[in-house]
N, C-alpha and C positions, 0 to 999 in steps of 0.2 A: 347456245346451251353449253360448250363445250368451255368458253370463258368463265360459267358461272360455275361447273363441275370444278375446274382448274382451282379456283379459288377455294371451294369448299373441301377439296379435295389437301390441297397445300394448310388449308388455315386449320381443319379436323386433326390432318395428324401431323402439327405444329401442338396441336391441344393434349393431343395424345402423349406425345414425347414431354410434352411439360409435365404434365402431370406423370411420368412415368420419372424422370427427374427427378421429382420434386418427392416422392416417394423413396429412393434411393437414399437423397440428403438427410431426410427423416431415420430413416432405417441405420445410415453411418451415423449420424447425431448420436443417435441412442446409445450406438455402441461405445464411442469415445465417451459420451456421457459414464458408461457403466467402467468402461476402462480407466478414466479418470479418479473416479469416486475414491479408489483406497489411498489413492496419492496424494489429493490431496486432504485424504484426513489425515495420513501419517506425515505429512509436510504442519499440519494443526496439531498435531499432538508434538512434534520437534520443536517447533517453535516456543509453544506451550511450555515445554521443559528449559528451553535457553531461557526465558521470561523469568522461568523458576528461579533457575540459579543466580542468575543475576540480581534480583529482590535478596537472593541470603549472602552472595557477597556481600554486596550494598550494607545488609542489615550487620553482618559480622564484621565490618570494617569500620562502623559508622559510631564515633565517638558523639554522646547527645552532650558532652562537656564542654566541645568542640565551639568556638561564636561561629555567627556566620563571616565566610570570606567578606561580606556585602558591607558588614561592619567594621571590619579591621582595615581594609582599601583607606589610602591616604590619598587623597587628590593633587600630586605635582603639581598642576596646572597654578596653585595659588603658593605664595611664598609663604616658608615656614616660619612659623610664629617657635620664638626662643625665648627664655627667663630672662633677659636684657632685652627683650622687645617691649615698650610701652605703648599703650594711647598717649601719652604726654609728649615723648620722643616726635612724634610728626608731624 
């Protein structure tokens, strides 16, 4: 008997402590949860406004006359064609 108490005795308040544990984590969760909240909406509303601004640089800066760089790019890699270069010359 005194093997079986032992055990019931060690594994009960093993159970107890866990759940008293597990209670606490819950309880500090909540609170970082509620301590968190304004920060990070004011870290989303910061952000929110750098996002802003950067759209009306962008937008105040942005010439639409402008070609794209993607068009004007000359590819070195191949030799320049000149007014004294022919198809007949080769």
């Amino acid at each position: 008997m005194g093997l079986s108490s032992f055990f019931s005795n060690l594994f009960g308040s093993a159970k107890a402590t866990t759940a008293v544990l597990a209670d606490e984590a819950e309880n500090t969760f909540e609170d970082v949860k509620e301590a968190a909240e304004p920060i990070l909406e004011n870290a989303a509303d910061l952000i929110h406004d750098v996002f802003d601004s950067i759209k009306e640089v962008i937008s105040e800066n942005t010439n639409p006359d402008y070609a794209l760089v993607s068009e004007t790019v000359v590819d070195v890699s191949e030799d320049a064609v000149t007014d004294g270069d022919s198809e007949e010359d080769k």
